[in-house]
LUMTOR-299575 format. One line per field, with one value per residue (C-alpha): residue number from 1; z, y, x; residue in three letters. Coordinates in Angstrom, 2 decimals. Each point is the difference from the previous one (the first is absolute). Example, Ala and Ser with C-alpha at 12.3 -4.5 7.8 and 13.67 -1.06 7.14 Angstrom:
2
n 1_2 $
w 7.80_-0.66 $
v -4.50_3.44 $
u 12.30_1.37 $
res Ala_Ser $
! end
This chain:
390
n 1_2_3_4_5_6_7_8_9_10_11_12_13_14_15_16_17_18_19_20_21_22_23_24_25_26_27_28_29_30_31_32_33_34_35_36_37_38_39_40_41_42_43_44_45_46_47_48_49_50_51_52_53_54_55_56_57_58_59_60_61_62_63_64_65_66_67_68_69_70_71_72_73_74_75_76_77_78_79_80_81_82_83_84_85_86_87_88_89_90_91_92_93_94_95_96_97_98_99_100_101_102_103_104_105_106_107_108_109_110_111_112_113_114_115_116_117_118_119_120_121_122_123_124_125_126_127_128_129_130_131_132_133_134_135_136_137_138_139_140_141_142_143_144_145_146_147_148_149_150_151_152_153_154_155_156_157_158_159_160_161_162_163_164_165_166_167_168_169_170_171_172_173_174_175_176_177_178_179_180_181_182_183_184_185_186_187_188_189_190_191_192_193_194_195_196_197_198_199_200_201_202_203_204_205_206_207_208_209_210_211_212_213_214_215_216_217_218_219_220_221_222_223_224_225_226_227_228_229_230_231_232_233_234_235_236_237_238_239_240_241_242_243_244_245_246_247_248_249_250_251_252_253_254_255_256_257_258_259_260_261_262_263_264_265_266_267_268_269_270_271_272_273_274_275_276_277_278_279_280_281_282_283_284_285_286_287_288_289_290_291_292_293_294_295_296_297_298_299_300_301_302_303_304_305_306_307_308_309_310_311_312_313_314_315_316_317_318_319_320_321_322_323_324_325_326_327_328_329_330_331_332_333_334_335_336_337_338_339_340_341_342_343_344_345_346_347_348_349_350_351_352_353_354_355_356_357_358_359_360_361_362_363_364_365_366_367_368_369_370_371_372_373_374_375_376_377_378_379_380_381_382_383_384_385_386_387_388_389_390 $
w 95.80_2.81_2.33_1.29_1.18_2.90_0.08_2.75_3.55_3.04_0.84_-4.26_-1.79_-0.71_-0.31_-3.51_-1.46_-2.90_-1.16_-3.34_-1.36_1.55_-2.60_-2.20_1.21_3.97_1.85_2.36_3.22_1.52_2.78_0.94_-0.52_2.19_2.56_0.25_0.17_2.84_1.75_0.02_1.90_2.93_2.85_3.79_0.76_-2.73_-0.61_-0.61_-3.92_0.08_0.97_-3.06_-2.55_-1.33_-3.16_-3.40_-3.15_-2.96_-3.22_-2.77_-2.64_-1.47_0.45_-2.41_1.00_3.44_-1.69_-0.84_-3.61_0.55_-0.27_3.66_2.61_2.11_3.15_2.31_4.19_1.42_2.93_2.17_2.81_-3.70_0.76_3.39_-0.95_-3.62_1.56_1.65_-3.07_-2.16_2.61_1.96_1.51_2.70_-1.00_2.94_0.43_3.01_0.32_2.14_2.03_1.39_0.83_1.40_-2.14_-0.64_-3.52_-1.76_-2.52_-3.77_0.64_2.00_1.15_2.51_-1.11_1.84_0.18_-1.88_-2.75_-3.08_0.79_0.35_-2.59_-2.84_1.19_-0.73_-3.25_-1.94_1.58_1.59_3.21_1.17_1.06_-1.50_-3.42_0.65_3.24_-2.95_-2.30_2.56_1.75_0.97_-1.61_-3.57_1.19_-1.08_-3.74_1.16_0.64_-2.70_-2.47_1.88_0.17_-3.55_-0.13_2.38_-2.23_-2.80_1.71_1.23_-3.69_0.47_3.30_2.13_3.06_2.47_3.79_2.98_3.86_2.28_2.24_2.53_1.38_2.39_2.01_-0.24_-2.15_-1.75_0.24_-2.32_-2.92_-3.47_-1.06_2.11_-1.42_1.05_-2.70_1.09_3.65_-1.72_-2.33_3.15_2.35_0.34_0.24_-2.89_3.33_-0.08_3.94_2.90_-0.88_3.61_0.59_-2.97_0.90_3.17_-1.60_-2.20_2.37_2.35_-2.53_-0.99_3.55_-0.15_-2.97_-1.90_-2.99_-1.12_-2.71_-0.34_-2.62_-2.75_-1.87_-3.60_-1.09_-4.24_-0.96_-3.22_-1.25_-3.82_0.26_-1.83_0.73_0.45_-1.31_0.99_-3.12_1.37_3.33_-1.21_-1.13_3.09_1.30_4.36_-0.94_-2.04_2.97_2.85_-1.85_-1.00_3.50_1.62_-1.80_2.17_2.09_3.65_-1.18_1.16_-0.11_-2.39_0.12_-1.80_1.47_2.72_-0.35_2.51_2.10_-2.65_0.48_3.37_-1.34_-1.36_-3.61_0.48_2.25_-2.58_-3.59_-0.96_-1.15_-3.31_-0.68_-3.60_0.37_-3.69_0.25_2.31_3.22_3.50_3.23_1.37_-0.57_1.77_-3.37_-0.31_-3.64_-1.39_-0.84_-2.40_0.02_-2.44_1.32_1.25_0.02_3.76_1.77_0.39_3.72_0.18_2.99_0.73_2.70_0.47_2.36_2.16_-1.59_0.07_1.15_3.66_2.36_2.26_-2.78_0.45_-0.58_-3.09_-2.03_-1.69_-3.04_-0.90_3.54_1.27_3.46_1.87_0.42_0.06_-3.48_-1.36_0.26_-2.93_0.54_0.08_1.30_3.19_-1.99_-3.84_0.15_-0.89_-3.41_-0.64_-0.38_-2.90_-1.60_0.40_-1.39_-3.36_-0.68_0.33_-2.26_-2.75_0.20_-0.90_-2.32_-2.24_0.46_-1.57_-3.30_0.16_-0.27_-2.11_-2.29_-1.70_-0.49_0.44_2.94_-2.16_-1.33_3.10_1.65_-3.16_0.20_3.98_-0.87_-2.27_2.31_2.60_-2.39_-0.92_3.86_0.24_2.19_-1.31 $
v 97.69_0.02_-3.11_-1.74_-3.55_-0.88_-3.91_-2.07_-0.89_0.94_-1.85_-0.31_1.60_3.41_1.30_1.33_2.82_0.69_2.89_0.57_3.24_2.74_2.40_1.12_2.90_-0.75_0.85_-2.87_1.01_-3.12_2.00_0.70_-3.36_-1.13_2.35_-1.59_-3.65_1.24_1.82_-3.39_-1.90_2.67_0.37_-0.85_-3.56_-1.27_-3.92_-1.64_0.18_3.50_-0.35_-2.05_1.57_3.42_-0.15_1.88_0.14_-1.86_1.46_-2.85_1.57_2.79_3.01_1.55_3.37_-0.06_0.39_-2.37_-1.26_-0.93_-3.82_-1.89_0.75_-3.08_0.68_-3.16_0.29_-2.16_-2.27_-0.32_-1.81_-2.90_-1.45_-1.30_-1.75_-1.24_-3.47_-0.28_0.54_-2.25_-2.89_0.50_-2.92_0.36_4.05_1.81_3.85_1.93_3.16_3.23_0.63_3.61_-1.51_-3.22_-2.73_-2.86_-2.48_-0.80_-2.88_1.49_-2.41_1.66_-2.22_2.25_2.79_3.11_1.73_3.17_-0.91_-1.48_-3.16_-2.48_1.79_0.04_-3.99_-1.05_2.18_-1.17_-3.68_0.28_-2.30_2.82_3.40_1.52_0.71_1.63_2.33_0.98_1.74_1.15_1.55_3.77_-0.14_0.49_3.49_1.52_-0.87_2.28_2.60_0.31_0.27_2.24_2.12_0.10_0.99_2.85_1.15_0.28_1.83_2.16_1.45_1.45_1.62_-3.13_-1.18_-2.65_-0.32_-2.39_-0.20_-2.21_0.88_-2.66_-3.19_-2.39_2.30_2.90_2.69_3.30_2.74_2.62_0.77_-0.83_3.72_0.69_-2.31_1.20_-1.74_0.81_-1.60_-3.01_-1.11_0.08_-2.09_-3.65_-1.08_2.73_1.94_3.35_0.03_-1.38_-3.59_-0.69_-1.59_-1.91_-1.37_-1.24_-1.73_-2.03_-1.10_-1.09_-2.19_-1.20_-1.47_-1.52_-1.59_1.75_1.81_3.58_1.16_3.52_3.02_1.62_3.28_1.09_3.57_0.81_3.58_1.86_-2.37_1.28_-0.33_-2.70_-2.98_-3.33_-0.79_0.09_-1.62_-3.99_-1.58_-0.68_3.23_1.88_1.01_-0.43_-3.80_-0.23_1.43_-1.91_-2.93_0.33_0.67_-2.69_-2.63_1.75_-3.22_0.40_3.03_-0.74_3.68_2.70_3.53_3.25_3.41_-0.33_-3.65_-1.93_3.60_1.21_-2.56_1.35_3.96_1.99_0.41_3.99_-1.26_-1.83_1.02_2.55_3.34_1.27_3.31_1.87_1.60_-0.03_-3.54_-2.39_-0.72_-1.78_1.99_-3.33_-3.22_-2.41_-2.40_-0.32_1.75_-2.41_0.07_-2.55_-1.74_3.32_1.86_3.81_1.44_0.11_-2.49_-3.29_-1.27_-4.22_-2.03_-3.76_-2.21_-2.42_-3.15_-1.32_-2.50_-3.39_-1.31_0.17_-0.91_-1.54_-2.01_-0.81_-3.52_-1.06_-3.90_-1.89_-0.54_-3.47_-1.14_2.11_-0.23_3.56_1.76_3.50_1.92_0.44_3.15_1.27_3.37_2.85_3.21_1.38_2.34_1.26_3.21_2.06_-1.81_-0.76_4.22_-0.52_-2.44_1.49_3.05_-1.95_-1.69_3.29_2.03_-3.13_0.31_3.47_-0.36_-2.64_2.21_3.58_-2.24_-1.43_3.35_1.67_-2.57_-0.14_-1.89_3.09_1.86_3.15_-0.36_-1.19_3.57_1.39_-1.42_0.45_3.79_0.46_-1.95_2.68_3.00_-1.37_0.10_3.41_-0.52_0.96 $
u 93.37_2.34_0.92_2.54_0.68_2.26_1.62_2.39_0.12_0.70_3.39_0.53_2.57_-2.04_-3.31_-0.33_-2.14_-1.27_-1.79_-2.20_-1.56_2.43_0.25_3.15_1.97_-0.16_3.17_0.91_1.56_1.28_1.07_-3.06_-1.46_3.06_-1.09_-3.62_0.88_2.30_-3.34_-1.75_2.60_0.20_-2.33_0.84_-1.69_1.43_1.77_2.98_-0.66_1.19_2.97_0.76_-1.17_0.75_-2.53_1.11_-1.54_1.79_-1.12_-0.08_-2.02_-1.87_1.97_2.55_1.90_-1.60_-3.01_-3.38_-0.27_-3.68_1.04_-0.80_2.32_1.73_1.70_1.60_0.19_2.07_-0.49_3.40_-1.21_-0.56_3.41_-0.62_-3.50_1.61_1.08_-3.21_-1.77_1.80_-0.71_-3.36_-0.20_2.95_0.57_0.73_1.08_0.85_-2.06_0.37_-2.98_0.82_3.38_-0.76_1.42_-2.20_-0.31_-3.53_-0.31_-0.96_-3.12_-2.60_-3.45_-1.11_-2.43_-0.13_-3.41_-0.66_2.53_-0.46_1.46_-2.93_-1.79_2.64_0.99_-3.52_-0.49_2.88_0.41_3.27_1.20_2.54_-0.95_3.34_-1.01_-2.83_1.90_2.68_-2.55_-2.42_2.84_-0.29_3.69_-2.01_-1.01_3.85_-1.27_-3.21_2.43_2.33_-3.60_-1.62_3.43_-0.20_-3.17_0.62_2.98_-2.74_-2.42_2.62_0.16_-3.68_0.61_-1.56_0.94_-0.10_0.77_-0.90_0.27_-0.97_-3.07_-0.21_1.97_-1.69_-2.28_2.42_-1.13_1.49_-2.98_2.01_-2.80_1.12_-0.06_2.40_3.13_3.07_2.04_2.99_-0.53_-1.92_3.53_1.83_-2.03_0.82_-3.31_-1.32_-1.80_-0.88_-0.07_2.18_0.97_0.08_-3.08_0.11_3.68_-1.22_-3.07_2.28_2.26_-2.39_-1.79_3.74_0.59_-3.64_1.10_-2.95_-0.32_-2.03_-1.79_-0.97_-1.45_1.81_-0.68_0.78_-0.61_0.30_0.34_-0.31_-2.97_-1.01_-3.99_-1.58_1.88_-1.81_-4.26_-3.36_-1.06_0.92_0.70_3.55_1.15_-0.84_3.12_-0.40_-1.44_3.42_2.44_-2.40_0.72_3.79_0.38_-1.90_2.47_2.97_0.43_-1.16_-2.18_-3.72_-1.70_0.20_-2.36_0.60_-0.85_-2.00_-0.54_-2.09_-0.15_-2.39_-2.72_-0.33_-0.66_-2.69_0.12_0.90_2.96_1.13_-0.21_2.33_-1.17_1.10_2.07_1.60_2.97_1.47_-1.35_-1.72_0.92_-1.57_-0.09_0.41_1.46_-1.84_-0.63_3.97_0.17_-2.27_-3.57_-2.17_3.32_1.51_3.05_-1.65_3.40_0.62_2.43_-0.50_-0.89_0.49_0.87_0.67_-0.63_2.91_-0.90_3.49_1.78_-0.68_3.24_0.08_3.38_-3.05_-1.66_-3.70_-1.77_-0.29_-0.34_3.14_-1.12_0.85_-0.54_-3.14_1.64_-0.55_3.40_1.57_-0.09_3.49_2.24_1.60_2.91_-2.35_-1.05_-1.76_-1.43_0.39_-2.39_2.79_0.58_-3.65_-0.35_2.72_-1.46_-3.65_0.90_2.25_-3.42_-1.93_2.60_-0.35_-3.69_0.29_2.70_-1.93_-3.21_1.96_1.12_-3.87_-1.27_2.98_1.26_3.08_3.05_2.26_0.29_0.44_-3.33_-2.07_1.27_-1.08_-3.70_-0.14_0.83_-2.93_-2.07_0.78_-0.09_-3.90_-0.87_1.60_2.46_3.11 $
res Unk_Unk_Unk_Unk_Unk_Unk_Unk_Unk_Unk_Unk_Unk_Unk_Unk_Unk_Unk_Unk_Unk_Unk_Unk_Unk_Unk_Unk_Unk_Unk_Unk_Unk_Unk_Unk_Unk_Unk_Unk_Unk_Unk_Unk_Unk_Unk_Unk_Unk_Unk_Unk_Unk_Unk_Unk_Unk_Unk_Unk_Unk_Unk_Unk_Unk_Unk_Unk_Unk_Unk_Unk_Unk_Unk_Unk_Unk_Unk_Unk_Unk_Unk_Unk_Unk_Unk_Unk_Unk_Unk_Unk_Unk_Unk_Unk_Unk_Unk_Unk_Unk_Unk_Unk_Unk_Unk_Unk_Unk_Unk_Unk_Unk_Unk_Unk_Unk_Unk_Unk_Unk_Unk_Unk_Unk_Unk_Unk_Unk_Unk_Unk_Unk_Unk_Unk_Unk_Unk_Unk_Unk_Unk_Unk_Unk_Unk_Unk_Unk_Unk_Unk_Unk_Unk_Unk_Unk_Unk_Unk_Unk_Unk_Unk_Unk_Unk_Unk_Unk_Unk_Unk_Unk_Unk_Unk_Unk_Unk_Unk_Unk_Unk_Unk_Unk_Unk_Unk_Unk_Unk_Unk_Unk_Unk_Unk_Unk_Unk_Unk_Unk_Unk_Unk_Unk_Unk_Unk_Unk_Unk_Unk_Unk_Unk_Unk_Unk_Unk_Unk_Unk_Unk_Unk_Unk_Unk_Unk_Unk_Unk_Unk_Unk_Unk_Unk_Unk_Unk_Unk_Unk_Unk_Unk_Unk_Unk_Unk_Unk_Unk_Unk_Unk_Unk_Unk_Unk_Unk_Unk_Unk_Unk_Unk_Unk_Unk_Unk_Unk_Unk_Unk_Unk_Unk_Unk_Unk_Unk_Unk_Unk_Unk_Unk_Unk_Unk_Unk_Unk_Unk_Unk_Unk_Unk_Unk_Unk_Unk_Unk_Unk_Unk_Unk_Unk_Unk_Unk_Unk_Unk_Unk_Unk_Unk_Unk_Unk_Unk_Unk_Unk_Unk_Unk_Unk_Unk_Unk_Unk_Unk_Unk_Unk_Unk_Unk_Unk_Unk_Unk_Unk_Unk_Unk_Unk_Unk_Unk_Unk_Unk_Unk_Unk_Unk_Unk_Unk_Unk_Unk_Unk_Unk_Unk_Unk_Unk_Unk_Unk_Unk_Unk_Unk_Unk_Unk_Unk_Unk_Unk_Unk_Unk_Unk_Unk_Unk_Unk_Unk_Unk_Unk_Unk_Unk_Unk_Unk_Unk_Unk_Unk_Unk_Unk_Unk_Unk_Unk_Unk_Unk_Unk_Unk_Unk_Unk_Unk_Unk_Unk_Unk_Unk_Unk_Unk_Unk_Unk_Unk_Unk_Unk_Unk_Unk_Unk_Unk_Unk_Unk_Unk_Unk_Unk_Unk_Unk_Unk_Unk_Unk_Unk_Unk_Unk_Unk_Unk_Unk_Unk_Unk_Unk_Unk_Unk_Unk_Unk_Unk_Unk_Unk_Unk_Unk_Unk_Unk_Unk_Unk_Unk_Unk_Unk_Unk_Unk_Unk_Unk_Unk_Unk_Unk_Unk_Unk_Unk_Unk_Unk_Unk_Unk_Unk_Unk_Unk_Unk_Unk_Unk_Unk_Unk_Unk_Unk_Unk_Unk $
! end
């Protein structure tokens, strides 16, 4: 079985991963993982935050001659911007650190008493008994999403081996939407957009900023596309094997994500049947003329590409906070305003897509086995061989 476990706060020392049930034999590029923890910081409408921290992977354990020994794996981000809130940790009382709000300079107590709406301040404050909102904004923190990344970068590295691969782009931000049809990726185009657009980022760019100078934040849609799928991934046989329940859901705890739908999604709901099942064709194997379940059907893998997107609702922190209750007072005030983003649809597509490739990842060693990568090629190549298609 393969997990992994993620631990520390955002203004902590580091966020630290670790990662059980990678097989022996796996090559680890930190480059690459590098490369992806950069991806999720970029994206115009970004915060302050980014400026601060430049997030690398620090391998602790689990890997001997660049290569995995099958023993868990433990990896350590660090948190720059931890030296400035340190003092303010150590005395909460009467902590105070200054804090760059998209360059305007301004200090916020480590105590926080205001709840903003749409977060999980209240919630987590009433859960676990605290008086102070601040341990519960450190974990619940989007900043926990970097941990999401470095796994799911793993992951991809694995699935890599078997000739399967993962990409996202964003779709839409605020009411601004890209109409380019997923079959139609131009890769290429997609690395090199700022906003991971596979049109004009015009539009988009002027979206942001005008919700910037309202002091307002946007959510938007996100798309991941897997390729190479071996057929026969995932279960009909109980609720919690079947393999879209397992992304939906690994998805769905992406904070800020509120919608998920594979393949046609909602759209299909509003089609005939013969509009929407995909008819079957042989061609030294199986194949769909169309795609419109998003490669999976009775929650199996039916060896076409993967089709998921994610709804991401704005951010809850908002430059003009809306009413909300102090919490030890029950006076009406303004919620609080942490440094954050105007929008983080950009990232979310990184992070949506490291969940999806971990999904995947976890659900290849379910079917295949194996705690060598040597052999799990060996059983996914008789696997193929029995469905004739090698």
């Amino acid at each position: 079985m393969m997990r992994f476990l993620t631990a520390g706060e955002s203004h902590g020392r580091a966020l630290t991963v670790i990662i059980e049930g990678m097989p022996a034999g796996l090559e680890v590029d930190e480059e690459f993982i590098n490369k992806r923890l950069a991806l999720r910081q970029t994206g115009y409408g970004r915060g302050g935050r980014m400026k601060i921290e430049t997030d690398r992977a620090i391998l602790t354990g689990g890997v001997v001659y660049g290569k995995t020994i099958g023993a868990p794996l433990s990896f350590n981000i660090e948190n720059k911007d931890h030296k400035r809130w340190e003092a303010a940790f150590n005395d909460s009382s009467s902590g105070e650190v200054e804090i760059d709000c998209d360059s305007k300079i301004s200090k916020t107590k480590a105590q926080v008493s205001l709840p903003r709406p749409g977060h999980a301040d209240l919630t987590g404050v009433m859960k676990y008994g605290f008086s102070d909102i601040r341990p519960v904004i450190e974990r619940a923190s989007a900043r926990e999403t970097a941990s999401r990344v470095l796994a799911g970068s793993l992951a991809q590295l694995l699935l890599k081996e078997f000739g399967i691969r993962t990409y996202s782009r964003v779709v839409s931000i605020g009411g601004v939407q890209d109409k380019t049809e997923y079959d139609a990726w131009d890769l290429e185009f997609l690395e090199k957009s700022s906003l991971r657009l596979l049109c004009d980022p015009k539009p988009f760019i002027e979206e942001i900023d005008e919700a910037k100078r309202n002091g307002d934040s946007l959510g938007g849609v996100v798309e991941v596309k897997a390729k190479g799928l071996i057929p026969g991934l995932g279960s009909y046989v109980h609720w919690d094997r079947r393999l879209d329940g397992k992304l939906a859901q690994a998805v769905m705890s992406v904070p800020a994500i509120k919608g998920v739908e594979i393949g046609l999604g909602f759209g299909a709901s509003r089609l005939p049947g013969s509009l929407v099942h995909d008819q079957i064709g042989y061609d030294k194997g199986y194949f769909r003329y169309t795609n419109h379940a998003g490669g999976i059907e009775g929650g199996i893998t039916n060896g076409e590409d993967i089709i998921i997107r994610a709804a991401m609702k704005p951010i809850p922190t908002l430059y003009k906070p809306l009413k909300t209750v102090e919490i030890k007072t029950h006076k009406l005030n303004e919620a609080s305003i942490e440094r954050s983003d105007t929008t983080a649809v950009t990232a979310a597509s990184v992070v949506v897509e490291a969940m999806v490739a971990w999904v995947l990842a976890e659900s290849l060693l379910e079917k295949f086995g194996g705690d060598a990568l040597y052999d799990i090629k060996q059983s996914v190549t008789a696997y193929l061989k029995r469905l004739g298609e090698i």
